[in-house]
N, CA, C and O atoms as CSV, one atom per row, in Angstrom:
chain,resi,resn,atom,element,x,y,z
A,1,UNK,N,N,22.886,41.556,-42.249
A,1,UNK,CA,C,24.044,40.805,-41.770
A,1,UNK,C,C,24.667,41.520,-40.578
A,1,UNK,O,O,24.911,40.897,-39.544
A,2,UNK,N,N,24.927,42.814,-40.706
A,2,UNK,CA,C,25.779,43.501,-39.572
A,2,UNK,C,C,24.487,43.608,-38.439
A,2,UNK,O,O,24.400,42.991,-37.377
A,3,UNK,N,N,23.723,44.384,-38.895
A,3,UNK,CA,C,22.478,44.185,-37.814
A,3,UNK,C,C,22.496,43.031,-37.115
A,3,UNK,O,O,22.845,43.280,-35.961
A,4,UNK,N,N,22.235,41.638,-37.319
A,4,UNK,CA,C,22.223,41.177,-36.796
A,4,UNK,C,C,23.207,40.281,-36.360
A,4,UNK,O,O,22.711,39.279,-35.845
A,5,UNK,N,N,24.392,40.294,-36.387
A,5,UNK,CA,C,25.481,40.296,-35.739
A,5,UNK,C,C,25.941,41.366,-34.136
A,5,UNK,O,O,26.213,41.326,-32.936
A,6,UNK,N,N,25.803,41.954,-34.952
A,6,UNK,CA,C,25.209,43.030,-33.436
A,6,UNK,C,C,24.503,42.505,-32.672
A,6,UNK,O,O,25.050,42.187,-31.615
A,7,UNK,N,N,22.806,42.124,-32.839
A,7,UNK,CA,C,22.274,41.736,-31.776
A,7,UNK,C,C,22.919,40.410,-30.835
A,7,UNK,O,O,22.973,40.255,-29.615
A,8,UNK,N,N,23.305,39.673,-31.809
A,8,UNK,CA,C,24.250,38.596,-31.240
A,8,UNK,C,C,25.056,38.985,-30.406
A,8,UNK,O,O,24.781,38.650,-29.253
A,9,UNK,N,N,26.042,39.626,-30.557
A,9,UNK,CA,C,26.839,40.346,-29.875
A,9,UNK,C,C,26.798,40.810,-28.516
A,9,UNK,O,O,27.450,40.621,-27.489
A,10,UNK,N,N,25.690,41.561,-28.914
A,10,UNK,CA,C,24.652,41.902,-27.417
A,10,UNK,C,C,24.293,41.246,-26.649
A,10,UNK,O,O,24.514,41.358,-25.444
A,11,UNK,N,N,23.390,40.065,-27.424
A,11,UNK,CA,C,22.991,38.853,-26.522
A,11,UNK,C,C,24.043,38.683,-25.472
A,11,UNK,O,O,24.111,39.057,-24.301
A,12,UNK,N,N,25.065,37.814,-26.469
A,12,UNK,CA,C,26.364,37.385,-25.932
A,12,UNK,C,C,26.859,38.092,-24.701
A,12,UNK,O,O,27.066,37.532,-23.624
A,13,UNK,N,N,27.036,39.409,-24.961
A,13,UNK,CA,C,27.996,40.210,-23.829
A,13,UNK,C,C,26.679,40.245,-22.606
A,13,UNK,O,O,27.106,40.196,-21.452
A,14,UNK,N,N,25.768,40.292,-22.692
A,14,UNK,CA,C,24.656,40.200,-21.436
A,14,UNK,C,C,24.444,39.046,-21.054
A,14,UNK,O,O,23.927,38.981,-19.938
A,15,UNK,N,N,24.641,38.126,-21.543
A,15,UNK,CA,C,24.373,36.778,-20.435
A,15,UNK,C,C,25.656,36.294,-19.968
A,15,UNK,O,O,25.639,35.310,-19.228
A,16,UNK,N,N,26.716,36.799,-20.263
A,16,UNK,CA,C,28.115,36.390,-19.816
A,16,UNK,C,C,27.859,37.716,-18.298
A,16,UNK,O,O,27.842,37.457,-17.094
A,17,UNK,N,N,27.704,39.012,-18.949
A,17,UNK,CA,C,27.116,39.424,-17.857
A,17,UNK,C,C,26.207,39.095,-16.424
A,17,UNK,O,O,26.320,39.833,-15.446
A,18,UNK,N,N,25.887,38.674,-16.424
A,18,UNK,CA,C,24.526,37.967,-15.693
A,18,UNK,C,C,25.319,36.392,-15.373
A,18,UNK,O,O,24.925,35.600,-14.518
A,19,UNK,N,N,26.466,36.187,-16.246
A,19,UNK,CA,C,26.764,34.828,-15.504
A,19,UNK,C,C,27.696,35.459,-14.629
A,19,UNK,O,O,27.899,34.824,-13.595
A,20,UNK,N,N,28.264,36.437,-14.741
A,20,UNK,CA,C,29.390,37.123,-13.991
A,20,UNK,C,C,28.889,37.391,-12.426
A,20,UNK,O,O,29.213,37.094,-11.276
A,21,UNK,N,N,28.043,38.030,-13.034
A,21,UNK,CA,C,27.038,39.045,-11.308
A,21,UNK,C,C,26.434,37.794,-10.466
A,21,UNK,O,O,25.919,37.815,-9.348
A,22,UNK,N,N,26.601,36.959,-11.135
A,22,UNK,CA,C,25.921,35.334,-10.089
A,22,UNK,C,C,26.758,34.851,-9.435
A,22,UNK,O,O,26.585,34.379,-8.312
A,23,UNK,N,N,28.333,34.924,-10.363
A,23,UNK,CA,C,29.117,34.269,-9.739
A,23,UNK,C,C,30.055,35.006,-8.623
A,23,UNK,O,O,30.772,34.266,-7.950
A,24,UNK,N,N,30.084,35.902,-8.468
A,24,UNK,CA,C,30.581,37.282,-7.157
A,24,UNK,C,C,30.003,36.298,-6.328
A,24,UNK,O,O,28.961,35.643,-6.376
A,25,UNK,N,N,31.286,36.393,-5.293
A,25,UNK,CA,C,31.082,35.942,-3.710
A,25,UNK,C,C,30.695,36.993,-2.744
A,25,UNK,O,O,31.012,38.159,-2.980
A,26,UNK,N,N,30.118,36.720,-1.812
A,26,UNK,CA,C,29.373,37.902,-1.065
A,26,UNK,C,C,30.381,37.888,0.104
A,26,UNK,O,O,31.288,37.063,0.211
A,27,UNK,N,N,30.176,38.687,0.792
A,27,UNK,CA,C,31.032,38.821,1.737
A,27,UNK,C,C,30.341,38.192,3.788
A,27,UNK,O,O,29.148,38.067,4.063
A,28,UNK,N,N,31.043,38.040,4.396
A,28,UNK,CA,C,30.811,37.315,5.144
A,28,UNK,C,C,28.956,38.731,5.802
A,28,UNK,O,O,28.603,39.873,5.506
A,29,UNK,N,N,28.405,37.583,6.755
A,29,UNK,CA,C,27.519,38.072,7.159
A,29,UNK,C,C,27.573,38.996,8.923
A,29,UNK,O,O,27.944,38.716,10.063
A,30,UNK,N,N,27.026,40.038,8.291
A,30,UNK,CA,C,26.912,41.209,9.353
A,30,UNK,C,C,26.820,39.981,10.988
A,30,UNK,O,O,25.985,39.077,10.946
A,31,UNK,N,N,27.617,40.103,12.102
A,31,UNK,CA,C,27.323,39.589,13.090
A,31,UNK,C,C,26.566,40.343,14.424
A,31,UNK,O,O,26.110,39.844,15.452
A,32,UNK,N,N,26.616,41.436,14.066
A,32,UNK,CA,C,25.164,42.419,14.830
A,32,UNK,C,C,25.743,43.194,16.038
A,32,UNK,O,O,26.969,43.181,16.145
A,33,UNK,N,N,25.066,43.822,16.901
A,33,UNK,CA,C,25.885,44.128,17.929
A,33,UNK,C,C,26.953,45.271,17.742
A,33,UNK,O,O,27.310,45.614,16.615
A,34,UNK,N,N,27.468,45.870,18.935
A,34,UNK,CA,C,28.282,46.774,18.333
A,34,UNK,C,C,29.838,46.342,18.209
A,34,UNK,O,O,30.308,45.554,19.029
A,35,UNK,N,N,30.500,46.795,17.328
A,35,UNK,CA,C,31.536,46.349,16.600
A,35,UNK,C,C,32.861,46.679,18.135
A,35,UNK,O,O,32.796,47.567,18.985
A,36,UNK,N,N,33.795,45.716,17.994
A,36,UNK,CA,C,34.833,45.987,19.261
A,36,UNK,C,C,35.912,45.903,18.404
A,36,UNK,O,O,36.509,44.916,17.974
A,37,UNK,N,N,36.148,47.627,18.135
A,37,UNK,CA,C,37.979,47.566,17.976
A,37,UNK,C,C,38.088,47.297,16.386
A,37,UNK,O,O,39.168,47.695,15.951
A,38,UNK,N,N,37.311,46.767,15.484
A,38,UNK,CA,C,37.146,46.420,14.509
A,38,UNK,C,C,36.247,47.694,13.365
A,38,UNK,O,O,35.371,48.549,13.496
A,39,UNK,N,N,36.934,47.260,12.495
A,39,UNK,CA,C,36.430,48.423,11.417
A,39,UNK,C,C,34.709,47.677,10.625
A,39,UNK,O,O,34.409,46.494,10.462
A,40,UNK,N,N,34.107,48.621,10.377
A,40,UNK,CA,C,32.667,48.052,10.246
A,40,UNK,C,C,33.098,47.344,9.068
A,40,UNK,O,O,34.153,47.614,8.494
A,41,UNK,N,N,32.087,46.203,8.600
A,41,UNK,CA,C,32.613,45.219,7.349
A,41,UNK,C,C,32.223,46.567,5.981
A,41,UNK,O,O,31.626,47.624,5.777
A,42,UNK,N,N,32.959,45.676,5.452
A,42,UNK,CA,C,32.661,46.514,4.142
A,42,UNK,C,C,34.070,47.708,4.162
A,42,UNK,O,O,34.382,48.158,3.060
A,43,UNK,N,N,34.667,48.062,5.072
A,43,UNK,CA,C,35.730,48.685,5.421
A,43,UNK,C,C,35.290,50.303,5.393
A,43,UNK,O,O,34.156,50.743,5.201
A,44,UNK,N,N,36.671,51.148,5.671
A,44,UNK,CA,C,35.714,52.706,5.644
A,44,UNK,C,C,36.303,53.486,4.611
A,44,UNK,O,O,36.603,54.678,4.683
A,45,UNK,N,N,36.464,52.611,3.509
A,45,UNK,CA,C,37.280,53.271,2.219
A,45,UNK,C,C,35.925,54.630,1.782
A,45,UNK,O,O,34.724,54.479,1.557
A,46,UNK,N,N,36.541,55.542,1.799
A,46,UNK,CA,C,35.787,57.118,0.601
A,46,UNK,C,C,35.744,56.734,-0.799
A,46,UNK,O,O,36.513,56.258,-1.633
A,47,UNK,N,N,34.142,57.261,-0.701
A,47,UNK,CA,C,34.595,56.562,-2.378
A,47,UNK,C,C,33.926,57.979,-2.879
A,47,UNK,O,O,33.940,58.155,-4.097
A,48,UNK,N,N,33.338,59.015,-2.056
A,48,UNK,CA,C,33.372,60.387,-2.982
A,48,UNK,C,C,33.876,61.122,-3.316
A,48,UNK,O,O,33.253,62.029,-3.868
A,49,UNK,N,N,35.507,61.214,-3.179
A,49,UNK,CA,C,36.129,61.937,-3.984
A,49,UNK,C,C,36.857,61.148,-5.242
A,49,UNK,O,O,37.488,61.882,-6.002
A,50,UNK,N,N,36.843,59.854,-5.521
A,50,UNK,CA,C,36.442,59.330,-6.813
A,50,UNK,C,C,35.755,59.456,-7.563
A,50,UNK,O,O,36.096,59.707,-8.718
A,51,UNK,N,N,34.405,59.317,-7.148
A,51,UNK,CA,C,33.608,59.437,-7.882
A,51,UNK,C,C,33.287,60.896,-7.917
A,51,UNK,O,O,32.243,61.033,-8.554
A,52,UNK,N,N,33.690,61.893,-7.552
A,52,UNK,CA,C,33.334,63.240,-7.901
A,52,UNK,C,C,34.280,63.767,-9.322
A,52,UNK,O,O,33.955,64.446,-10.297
A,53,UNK,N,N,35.955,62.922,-8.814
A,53,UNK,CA,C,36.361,63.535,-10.214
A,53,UNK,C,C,35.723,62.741,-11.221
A,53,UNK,O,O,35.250,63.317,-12.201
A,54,UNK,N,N,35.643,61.474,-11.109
A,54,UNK,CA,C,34.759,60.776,-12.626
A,54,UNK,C,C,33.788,61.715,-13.306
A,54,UNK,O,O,33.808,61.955,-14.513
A,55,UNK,N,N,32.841,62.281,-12.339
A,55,UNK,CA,C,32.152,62.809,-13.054
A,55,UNK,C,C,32.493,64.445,-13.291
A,55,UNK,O,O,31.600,65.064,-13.869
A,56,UNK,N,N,33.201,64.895,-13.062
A,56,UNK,CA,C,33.915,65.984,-13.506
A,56,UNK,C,C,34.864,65.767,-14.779
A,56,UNK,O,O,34.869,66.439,-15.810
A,57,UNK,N,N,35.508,64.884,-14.519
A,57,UNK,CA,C,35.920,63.987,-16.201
A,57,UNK,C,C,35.054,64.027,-17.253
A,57,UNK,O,O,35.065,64.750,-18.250
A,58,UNK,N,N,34.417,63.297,-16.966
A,58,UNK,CA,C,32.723,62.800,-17.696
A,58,UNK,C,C,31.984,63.826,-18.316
A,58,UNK,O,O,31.577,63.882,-19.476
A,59,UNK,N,N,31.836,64.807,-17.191
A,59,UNK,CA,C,31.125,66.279,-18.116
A,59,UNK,C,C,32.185,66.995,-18.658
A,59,UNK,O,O,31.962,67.387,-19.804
A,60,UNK,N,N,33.252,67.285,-18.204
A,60,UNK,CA,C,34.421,68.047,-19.690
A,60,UNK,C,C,34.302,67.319,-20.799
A,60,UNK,O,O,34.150,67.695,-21.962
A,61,UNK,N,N,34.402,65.994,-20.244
A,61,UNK,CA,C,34.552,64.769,-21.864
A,61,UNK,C,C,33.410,65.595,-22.914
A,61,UNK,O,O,33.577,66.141,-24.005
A,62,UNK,N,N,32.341,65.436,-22.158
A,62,UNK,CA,C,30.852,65.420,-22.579
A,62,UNK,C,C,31.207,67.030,-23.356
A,62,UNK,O,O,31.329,67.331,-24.543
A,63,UNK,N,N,31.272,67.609,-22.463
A,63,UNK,CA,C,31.220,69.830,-23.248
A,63,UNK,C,C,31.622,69.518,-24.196
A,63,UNK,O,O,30.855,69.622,-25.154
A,64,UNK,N,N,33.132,68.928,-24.470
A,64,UNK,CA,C,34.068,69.059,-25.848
A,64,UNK,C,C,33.797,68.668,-26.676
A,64,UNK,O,O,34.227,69.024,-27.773
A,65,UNK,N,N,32.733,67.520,-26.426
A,65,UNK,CA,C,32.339,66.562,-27.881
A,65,UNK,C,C,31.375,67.313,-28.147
A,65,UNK,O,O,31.303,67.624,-29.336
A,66,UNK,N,N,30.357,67.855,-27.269
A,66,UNK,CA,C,29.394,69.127,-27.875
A,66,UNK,C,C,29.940,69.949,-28.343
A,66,UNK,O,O,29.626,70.079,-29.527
A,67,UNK,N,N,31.102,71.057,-27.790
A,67,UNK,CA,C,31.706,71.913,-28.336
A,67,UNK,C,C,31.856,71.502,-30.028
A,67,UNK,O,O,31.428,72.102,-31.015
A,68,UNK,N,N,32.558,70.367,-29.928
A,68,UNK,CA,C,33.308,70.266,-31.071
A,68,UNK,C,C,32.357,69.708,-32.277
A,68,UNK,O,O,32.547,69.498,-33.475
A,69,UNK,N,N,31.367,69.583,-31.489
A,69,UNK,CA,C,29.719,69.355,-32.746
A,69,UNK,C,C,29.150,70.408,-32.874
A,69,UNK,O,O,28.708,70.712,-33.982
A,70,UNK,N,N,29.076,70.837,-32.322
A,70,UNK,CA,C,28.646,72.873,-32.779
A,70,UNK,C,C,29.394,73.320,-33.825
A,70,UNK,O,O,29.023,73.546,-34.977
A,71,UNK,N,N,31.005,73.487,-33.103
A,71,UNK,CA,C,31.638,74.044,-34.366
A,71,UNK,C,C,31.879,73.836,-35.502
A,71,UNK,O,O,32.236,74.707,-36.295
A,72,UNK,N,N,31.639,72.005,-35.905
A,72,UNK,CA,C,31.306,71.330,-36.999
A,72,UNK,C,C,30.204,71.721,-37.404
A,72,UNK,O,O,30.128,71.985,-38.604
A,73,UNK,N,N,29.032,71.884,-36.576
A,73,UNK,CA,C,28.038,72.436,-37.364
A,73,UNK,C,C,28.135,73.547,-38.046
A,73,UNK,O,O,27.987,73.490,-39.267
A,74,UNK,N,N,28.334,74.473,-37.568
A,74,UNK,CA,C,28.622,75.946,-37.495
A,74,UNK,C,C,29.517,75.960,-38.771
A,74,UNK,O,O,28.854,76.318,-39.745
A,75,UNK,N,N,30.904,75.664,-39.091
A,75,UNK,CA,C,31.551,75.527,-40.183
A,75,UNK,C,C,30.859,75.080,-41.865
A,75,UNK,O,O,31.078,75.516,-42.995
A,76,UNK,N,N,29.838,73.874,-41.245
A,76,UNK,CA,C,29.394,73.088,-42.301
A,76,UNK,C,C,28.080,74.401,-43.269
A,76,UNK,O,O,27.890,74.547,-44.477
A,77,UNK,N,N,27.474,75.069,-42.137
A,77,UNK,CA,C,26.179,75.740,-42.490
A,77,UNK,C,C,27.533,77.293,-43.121
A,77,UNK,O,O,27.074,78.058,-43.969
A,78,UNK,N,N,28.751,77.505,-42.715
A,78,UNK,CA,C,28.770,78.853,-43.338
A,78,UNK,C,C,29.646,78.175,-44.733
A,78,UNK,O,O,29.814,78.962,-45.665
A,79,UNK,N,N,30.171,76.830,-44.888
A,79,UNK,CA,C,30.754,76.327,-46.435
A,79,UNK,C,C,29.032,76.291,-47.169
A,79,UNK,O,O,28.958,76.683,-48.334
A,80,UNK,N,N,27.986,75.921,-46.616
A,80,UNK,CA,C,26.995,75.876,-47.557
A,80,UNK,C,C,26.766,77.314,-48.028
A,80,UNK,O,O,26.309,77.466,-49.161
A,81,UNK,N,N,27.093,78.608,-47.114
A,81,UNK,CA,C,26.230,79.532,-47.060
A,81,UNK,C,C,27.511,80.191,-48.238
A,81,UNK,O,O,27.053,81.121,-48.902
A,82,UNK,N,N,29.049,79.829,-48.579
A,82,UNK,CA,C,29.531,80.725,-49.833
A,82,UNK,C,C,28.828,80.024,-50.812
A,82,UNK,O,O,28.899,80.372,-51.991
């Protein structure tokens, strides 16, 4: 029952997906040539110092939940070991 509710689930959230990514409007088309006075399309937003802290986030997230599964381990093997 739960199993396969899940897969449902899944289904579900991926083709709503896929109806999503179809329905995005694209943005107007490159007109060629060199640009006058105008910022290139797509604009000149940085997007690597975003994405550098994400993933500096991402791996602390990541250490602590290891950390904190070690020391669960570690605890569990010295209650077996009195």
């Amino acid at each position: 029952m739960k199993k396969s509710f899940l897969k449902l689930t899944a289904i579900v959230f991926f083709q709503f997906a896929v109806i999503m990514a179809f329905g995005q409007m694209t943005g107007p088309e490159d007109p060629g040539g060199e640009p006058v006075g105008d910022p290139p399309l797509g604009g000149g937003a940085p997007l690597s110092g975003g994405t550098v802290i994400l993933i500096i986030l991402g791996a602390a997230y990541g250490g602590k939940k290891v950390y904190d599964l070690s020391k669960e381990k570690t605890e569990n093997q010295l209650k077996k070991a009195d």
